[in-house]
Backbone as a printed PyTorch tensor [residue, N CA C, xyz], in Angstrom:
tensor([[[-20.1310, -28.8570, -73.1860],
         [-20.0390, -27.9850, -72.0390],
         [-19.8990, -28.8530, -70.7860]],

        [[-19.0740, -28.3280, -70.0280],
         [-19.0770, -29.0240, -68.3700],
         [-18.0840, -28.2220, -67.2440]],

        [[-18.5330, -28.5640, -66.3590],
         [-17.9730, -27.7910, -65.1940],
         [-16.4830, -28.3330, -64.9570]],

        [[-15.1440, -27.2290, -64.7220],
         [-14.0930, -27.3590, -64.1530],
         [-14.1590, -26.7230, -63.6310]],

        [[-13.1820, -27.3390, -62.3210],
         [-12.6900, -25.5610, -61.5220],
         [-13.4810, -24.6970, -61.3260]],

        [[-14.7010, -25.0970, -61.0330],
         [-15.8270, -23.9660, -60.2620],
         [-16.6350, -23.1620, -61.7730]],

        [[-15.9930, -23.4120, -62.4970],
         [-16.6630, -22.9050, -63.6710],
         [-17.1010, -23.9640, -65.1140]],

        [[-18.2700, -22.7100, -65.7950],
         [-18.9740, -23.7740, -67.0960],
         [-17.5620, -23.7250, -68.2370]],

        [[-17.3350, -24.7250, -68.3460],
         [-16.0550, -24.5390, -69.8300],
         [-16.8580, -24.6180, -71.3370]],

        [[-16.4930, -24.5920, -72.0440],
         [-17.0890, -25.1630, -73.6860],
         [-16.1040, -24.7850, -74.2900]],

        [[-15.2150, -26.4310, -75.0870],
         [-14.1590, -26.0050, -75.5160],
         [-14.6300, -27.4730, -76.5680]],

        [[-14.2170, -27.0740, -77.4730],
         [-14.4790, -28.1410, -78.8680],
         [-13.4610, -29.6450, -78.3010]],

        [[-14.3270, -30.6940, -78.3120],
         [-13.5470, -31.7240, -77.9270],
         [-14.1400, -33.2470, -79.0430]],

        [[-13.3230, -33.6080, -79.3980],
         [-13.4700, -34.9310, -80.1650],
         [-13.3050, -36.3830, -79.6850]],

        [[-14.3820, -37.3270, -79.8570],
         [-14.0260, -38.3160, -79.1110],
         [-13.4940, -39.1770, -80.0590]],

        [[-12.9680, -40.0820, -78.9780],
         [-12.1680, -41.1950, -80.1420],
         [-11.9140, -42.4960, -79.1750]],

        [[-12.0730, -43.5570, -80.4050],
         [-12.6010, -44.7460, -80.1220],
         [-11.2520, -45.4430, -80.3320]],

        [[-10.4470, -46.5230, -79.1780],
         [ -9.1420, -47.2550, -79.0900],
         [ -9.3860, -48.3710, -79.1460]],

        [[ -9.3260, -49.0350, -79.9530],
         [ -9.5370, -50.8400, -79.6110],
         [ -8.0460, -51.3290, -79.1180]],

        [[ -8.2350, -52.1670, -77.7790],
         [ -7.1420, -52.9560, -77.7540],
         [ -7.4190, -54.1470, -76.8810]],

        [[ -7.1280, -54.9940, -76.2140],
         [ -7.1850, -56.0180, -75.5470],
         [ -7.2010, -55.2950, -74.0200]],

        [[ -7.4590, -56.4990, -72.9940],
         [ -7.6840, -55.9410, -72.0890],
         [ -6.0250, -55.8170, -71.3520]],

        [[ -5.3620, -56.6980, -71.6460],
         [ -3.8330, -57.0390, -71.1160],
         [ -3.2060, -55.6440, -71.6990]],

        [[ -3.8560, -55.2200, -72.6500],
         [ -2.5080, -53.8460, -73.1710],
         [ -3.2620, -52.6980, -72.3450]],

        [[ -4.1440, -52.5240, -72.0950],
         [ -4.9550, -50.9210, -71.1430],
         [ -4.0780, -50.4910, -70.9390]],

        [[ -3.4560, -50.8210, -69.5860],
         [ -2.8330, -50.1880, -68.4180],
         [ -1.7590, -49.5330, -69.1190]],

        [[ -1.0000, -50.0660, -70.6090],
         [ -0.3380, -49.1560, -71.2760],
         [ -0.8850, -48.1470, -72.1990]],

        [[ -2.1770, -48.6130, -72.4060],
         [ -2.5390, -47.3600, -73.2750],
         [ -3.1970, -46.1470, -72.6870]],

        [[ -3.7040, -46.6800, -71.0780],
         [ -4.1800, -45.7300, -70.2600],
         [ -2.4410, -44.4290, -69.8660]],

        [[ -2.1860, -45.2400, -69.7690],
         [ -0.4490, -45.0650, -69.3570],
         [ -0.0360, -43.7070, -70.2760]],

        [[ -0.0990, -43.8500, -71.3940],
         [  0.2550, -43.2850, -72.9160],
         [ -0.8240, -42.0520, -73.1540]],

        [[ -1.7480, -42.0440, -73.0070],
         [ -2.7660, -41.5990, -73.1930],
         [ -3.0060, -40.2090, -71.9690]],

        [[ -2.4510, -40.3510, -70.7580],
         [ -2.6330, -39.5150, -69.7870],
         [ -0.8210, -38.5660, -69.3440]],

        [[  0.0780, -39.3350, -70.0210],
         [  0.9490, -38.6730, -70.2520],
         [  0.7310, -37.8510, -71.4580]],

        [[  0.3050, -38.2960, -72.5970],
         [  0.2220, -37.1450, -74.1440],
         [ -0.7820, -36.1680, -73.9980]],

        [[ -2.0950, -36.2160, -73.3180],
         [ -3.3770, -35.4390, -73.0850],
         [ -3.0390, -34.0500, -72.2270]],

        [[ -3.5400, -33.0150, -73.2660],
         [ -3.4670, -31.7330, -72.4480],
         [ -4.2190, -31.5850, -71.3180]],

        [[ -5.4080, -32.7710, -70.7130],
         [ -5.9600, -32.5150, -69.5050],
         [ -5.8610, -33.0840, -68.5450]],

        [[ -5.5520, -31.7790, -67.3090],
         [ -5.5840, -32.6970, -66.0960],
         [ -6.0730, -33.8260, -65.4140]],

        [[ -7.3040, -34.1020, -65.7930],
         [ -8.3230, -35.1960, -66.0400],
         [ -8.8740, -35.5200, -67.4850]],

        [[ -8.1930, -36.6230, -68.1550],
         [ -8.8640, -36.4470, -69.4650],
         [-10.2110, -37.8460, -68.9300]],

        [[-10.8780, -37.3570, -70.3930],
         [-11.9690, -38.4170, -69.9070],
         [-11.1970, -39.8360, -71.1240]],

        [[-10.8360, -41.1210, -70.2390],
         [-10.9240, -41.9090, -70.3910],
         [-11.4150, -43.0940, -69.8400]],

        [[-12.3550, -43.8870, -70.8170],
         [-13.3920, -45.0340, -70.0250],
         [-13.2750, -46.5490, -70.7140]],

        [[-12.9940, -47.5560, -70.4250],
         [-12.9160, -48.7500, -70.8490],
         [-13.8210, -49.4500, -70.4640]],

        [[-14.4990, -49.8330, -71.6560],
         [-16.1470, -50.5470, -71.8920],
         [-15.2670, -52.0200, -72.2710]],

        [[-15.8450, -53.0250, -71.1760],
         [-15.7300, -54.3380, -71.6720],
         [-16.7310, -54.7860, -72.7840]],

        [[-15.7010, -55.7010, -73.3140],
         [-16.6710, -56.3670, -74.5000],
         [-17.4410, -57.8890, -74.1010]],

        [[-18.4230, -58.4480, -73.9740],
         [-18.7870, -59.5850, -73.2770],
         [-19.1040, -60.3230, -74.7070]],

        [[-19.1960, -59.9290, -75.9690],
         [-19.4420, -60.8720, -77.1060],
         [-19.2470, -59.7660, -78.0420]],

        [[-19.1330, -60.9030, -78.9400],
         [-18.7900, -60.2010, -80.9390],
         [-18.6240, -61.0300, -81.7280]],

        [[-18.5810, -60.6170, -83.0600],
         [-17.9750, -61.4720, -83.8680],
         [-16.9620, -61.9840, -83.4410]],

        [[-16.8260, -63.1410, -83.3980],
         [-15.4340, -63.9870, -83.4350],
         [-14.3670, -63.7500, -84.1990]],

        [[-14.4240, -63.6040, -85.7120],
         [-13.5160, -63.4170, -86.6000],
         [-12.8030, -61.8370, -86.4330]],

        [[-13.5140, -60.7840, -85.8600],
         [-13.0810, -59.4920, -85.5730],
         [-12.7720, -59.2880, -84.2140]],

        [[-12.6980, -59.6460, -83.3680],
         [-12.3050, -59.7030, -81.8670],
         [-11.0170, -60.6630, -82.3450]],

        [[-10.8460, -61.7240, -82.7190],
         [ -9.5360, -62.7420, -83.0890],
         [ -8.7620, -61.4740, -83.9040]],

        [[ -9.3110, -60.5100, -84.9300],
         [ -8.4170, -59.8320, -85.6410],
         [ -8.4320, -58.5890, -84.7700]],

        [[ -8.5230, -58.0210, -83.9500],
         [ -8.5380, -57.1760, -82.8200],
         [ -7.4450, -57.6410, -82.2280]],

        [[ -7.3120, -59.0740, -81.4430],
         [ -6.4310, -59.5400, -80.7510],
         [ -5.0310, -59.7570, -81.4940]],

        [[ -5.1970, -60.2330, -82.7420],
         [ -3.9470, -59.9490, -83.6390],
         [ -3.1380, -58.3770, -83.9190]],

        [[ -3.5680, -57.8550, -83.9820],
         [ -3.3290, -56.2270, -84.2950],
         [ -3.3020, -55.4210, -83.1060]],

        [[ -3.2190, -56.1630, -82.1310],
         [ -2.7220, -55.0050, -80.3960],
         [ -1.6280, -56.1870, -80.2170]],

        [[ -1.2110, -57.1950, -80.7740],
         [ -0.0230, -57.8090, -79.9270],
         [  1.0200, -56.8720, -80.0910]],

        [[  2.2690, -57.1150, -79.3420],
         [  3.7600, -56.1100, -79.7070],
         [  4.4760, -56.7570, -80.3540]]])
């Protein structure tokens, strides 16, 4: 539930989790707000400050173009 437009909404919404590097965002923010049925969708980019090494290196392999 949350307020739009002066009113309470409740509309079934699913979240979903994007891994990509920080250099690709601005295209996936890009992509993401053109395909989204909302005028404001909620999108938020959480930096990563540590991790496994071997899965952040295979993170960084798998968002190159």
């Amino acid at each position: 539930m949350y307020h739009w437009e002066g009113a309470l909404q409740e509309n079934g919404e699913v979240p979903v989790i994007i891994k990509t590097m920080q250099d690709r965002y601005a295209a996936l923010e890009a992509y993401l707000r053109a395909h989204h049925p909302y005028e404001t969708p909620e999108i938020l980019a959480i930096d990563n400050v540590q991790g496994l090494p071997d899965y952040l290196a295979w993170v960084s392999r798998e968002t190159q173009l």
